[in-house]
C-alpha positions as CSV (number, residue, x, y, z in Angstrom):
1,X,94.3,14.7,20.6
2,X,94.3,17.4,18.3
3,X,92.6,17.3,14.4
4,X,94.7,16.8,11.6
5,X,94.5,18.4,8.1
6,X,92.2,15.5,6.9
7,X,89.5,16.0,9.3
8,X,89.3,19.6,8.5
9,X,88.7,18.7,5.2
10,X,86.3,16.4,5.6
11,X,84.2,19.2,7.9
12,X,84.9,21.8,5.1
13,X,83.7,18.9,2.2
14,X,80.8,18.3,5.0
15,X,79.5,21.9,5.1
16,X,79.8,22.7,1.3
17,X,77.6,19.9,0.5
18,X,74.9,20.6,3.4
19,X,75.0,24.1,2.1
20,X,71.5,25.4,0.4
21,X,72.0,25.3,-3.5
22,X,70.9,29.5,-3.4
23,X,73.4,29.8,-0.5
24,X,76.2,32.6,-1.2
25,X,79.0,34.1,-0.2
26,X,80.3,37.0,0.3
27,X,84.3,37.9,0.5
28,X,85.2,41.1,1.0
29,X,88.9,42.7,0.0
30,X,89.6,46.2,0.7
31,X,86.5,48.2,-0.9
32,X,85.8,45.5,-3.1
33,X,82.7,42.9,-2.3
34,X,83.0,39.7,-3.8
35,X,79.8,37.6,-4.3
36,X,80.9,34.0,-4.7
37,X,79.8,30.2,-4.3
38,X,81.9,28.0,-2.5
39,X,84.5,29.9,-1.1
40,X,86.7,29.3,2.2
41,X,86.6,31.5,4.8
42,X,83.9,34.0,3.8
43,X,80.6,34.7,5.8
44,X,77.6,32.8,4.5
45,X,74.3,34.4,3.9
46,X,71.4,34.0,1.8
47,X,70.9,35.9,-1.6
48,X,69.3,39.3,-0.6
49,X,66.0,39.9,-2.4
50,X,65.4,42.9,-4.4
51,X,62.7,44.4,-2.4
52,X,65.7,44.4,0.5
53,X,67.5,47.4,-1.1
54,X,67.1,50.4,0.8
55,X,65.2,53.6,-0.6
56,X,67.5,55.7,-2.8
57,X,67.3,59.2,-0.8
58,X,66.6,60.6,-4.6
59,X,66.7,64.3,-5.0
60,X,63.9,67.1,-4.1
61,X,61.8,67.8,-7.7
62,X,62.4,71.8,-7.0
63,X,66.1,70.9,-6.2
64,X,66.3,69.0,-9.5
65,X,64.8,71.3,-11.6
66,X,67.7,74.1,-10.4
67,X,70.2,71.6,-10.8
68,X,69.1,71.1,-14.5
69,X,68.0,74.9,-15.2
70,X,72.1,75.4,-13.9
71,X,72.9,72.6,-16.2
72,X,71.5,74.1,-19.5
73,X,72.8,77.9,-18.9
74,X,76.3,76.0,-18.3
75,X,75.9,74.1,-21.3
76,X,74.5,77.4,-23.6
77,X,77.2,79.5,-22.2
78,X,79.5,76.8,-23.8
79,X,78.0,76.7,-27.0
80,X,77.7,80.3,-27.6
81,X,81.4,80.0,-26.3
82,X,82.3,77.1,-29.4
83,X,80.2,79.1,-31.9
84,X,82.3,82.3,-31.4
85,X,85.5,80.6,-31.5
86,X,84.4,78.7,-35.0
87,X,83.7,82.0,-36.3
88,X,86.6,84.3,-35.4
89,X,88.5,81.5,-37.0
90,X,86.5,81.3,-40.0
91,X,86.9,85.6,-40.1
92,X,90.7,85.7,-39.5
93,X,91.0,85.9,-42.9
94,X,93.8,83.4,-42.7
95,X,93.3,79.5,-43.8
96,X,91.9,77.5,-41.2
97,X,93.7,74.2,-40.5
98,X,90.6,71.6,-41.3
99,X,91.6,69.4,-37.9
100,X,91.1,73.0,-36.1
101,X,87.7,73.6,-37.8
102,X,86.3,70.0,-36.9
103,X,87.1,69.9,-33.6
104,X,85.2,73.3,-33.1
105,X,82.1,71.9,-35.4
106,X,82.3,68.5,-33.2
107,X,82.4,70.6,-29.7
108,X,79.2,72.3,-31.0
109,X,77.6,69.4,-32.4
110,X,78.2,67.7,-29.1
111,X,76.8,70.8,-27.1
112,X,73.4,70.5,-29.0
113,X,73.1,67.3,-28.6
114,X,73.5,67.4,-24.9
115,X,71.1,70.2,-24.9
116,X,68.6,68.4,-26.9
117,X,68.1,65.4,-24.2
């Protein structure tokens, strides 16, 4: 004798409610994990704690401190870069369209900032 659809449900109805409350599941489409209560057909587990992360690898402190000395010669090229172009438009002895103008002051205001942090 096979099951019929009402007997499934009533297993399904059965397990949801003997489920622990902190229970969850976890669905997973494509590169997407979904983290849900409730759902059919996913694996169960319990809620991971935070101390079961794993380590970020993090980055070597003399590795870091290239990567940010790189960073801020990148960033001061650019600005001296901005700063000359503001000026040879300023010196063309032409009018300067205003939108031209601001773009330049906000590329250099945005430089400094960036190297202020």
């Amino acid at each position: 004798m096979t099951a019929g659809p009402g007997q499934w449900l009533a297993v399904v109805v059965l397990g949801l409610l003997l489920r622990p409350a902190s229970a969850q599941w976890h669905c997973r489409q494509g590169r997407v994990e979904l983290i849900v209560g409730g759902a059919q057909g996913c694996v169960e587990s319990a809620p991971a704690s935070p101390s079961a992360a794993p380590p970020s690898p993090g980055v070597a402190p003399t590795l870091q401190r290239q990567r940010d000395i790189a960073r801020r010669a990148i960033l001061e090229n650019e600005l001296r870069q901005e700063q000359a172009a503001l000026a040879a438009l300023q010196s063309a002895g032409r009018v300067v369209n205003p939108a031209e103008r601001q773009r330049a002051q906000d590329n250099i205001d945005a430089l400094r900032r960036e190297l202020a942090r």
